[in-house]
ChimeraX commands (.cxc) that place a marker at each C-alpha (Angstrom):
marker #1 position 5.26,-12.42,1.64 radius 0.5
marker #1 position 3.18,-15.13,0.65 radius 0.5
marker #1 position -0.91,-15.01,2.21 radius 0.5
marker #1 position -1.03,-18.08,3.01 radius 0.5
marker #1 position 1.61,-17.34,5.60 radius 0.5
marker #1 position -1.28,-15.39,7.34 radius 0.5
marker #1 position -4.91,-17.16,6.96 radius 0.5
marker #1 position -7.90,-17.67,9.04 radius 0.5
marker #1 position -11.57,-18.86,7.98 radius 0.5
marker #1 position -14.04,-16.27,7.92 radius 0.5
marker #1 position -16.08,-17.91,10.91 radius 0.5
marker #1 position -12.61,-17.40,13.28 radius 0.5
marker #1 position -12.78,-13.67,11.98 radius 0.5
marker #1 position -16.46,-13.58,12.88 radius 0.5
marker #1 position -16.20,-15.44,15.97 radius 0.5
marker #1 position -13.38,-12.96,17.50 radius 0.5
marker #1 position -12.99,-10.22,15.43 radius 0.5
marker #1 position -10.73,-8.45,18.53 radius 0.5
marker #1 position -8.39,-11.02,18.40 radius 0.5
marker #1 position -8.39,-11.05,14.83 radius 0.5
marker #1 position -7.99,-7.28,14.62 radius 0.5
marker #1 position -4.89,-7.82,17.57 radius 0.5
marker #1 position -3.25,-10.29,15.52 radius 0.5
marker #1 position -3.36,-8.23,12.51 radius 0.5
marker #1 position -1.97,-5.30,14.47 radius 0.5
marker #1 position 1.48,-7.36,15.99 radius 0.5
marker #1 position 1.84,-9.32,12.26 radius 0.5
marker #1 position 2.31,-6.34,10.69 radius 0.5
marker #1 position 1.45,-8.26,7.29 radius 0.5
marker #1 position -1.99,-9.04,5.88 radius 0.5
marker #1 position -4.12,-11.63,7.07 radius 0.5
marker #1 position -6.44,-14.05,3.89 radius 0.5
marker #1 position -9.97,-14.43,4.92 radius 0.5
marker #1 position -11.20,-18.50,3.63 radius 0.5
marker #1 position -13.80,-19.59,3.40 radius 0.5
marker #1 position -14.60,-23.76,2.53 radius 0.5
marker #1 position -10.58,-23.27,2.78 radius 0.5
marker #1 position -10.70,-21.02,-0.30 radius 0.5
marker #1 position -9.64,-17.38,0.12 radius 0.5
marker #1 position -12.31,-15.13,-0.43 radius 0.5
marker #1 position -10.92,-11.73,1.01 radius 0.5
marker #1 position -7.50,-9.84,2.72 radius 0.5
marker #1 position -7.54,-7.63,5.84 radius 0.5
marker #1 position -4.88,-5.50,7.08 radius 0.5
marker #1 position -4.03,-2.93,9.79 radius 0.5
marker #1 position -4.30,0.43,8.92 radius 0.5
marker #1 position -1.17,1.51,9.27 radius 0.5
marker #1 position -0.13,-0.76,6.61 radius 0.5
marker #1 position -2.64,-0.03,3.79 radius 0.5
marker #1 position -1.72,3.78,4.33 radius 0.5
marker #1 position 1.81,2.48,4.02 radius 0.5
marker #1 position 1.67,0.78,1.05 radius 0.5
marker #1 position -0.76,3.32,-0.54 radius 0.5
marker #1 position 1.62,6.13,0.03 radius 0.5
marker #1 position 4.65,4.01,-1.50 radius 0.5
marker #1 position 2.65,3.01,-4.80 radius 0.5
marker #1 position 2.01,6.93,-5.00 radius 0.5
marker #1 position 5.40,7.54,-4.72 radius 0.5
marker #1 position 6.39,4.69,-7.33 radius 0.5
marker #1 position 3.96,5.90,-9.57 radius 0.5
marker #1 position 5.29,9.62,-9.63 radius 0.5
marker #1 position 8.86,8.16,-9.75 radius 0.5
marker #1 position 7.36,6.59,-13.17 radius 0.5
marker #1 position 5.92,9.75,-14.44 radius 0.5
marker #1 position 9.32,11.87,-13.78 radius 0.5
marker #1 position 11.04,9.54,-15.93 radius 0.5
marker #1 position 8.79,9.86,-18.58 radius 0.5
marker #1 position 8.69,13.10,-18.46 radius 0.5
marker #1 position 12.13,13.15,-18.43 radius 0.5
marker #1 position 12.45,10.66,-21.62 radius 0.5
marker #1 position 9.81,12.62,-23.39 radius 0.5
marker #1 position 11.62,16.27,-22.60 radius 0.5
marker #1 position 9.61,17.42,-20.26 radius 0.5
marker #1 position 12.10,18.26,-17.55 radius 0.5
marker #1 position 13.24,22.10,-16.77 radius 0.5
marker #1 position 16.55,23.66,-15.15 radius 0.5
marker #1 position 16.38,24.68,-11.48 radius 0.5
marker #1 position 16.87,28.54,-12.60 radius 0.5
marker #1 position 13.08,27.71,-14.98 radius 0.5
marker #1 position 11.43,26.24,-12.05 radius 0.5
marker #1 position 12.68,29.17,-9.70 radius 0.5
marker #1 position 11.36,31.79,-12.31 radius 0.5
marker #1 position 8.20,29.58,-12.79 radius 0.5
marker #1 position 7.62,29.99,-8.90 radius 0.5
marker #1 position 8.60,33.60,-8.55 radius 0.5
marker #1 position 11.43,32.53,-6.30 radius 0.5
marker #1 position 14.29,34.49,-8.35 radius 0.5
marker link #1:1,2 radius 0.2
marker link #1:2,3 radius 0.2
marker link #1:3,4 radius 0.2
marker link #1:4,5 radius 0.2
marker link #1:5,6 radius 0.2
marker link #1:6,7 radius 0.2
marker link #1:7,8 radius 0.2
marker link #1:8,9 radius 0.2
marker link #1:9,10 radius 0.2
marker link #1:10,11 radius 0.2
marker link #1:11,12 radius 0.2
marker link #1:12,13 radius 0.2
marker link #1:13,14 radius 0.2
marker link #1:14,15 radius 0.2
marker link #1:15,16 radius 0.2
marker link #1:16,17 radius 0.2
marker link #1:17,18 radius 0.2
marker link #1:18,19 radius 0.2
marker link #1:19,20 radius 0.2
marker link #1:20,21 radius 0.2
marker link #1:21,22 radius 0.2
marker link #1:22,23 radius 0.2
marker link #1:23,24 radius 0.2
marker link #1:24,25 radius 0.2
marker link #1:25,26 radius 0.2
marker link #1:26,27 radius 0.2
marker link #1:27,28 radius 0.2
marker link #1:28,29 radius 0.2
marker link #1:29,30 radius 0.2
marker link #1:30,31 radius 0.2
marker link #1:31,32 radius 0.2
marker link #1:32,33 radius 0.2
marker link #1:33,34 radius 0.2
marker link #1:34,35 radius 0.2
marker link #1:35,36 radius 0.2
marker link #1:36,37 radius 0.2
marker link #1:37,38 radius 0.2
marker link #1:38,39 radius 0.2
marker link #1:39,40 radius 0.2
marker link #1:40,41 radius 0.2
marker link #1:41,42 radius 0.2
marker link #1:42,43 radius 0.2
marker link #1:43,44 radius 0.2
marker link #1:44,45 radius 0.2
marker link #1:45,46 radius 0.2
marker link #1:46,47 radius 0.2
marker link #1:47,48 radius 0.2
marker link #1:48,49 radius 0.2
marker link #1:49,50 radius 0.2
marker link #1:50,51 radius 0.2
marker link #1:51,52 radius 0.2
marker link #1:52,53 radius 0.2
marker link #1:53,54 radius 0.2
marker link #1:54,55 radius 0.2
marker link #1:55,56 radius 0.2
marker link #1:56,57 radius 0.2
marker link #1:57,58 radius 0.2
marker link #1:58,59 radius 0.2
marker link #1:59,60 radius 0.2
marker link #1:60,61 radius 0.2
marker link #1:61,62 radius 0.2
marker link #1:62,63 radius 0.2
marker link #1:63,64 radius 0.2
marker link #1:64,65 radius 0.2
marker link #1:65,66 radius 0.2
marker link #1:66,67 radius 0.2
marker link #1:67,68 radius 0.2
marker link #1:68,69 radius 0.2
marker link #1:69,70 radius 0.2
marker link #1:70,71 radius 0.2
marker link #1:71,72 radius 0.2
marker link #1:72,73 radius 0.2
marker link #1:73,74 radius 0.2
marker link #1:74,75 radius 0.2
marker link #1:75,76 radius 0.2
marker link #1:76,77 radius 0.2
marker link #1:77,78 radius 0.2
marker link #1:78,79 radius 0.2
marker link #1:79,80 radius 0.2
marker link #1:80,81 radius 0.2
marker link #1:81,82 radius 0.2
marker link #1:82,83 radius 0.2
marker link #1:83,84 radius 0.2
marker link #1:84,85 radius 0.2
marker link #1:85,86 radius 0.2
marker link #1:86,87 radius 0.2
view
């Protein structure tokens, strides 16, 4: 997805922020603020930042298990059980 897909100056944001927010809301994609037809910030729903925040967390400790893992740092389902007092 491309911004410039989504744009609107920064006076149409401050003009109707409502409509704005709506549009933001049923796009379900960011939105590039211009300004002098330059973009000078994104907005977003909510529901999308969380989204996307939770996923990068996710990708990140997908990352960190396979280094772990390439580095040795893995253990057998029996250690882990032990380790949690579950055998």
């Amino acid at each position: 997805m491309s911004l410039t897909e989504s744009s609107m100056s920064l006076k149409d944001f401050s003009d109707d922020p409502g409509r704005a927010l709506n549009d933001l809301a049923e796009k379900h994609q960011p939105t590039l603020l211009t300004r002098g037809g330059k973009g000078v910030a994104v907005v977003q729903a909510l529901d999308l930042f969380e989204a996307e925040q939770e996923e990068k967390r996710f990708m990140r400790a997908v990352v960190q298990g396979l280094v772990d893992l390439e580095k040795g740092r893995d253990f057998s389902l029996h250690e882990v059980k032990q380790r949690l007092g579950l055998s």
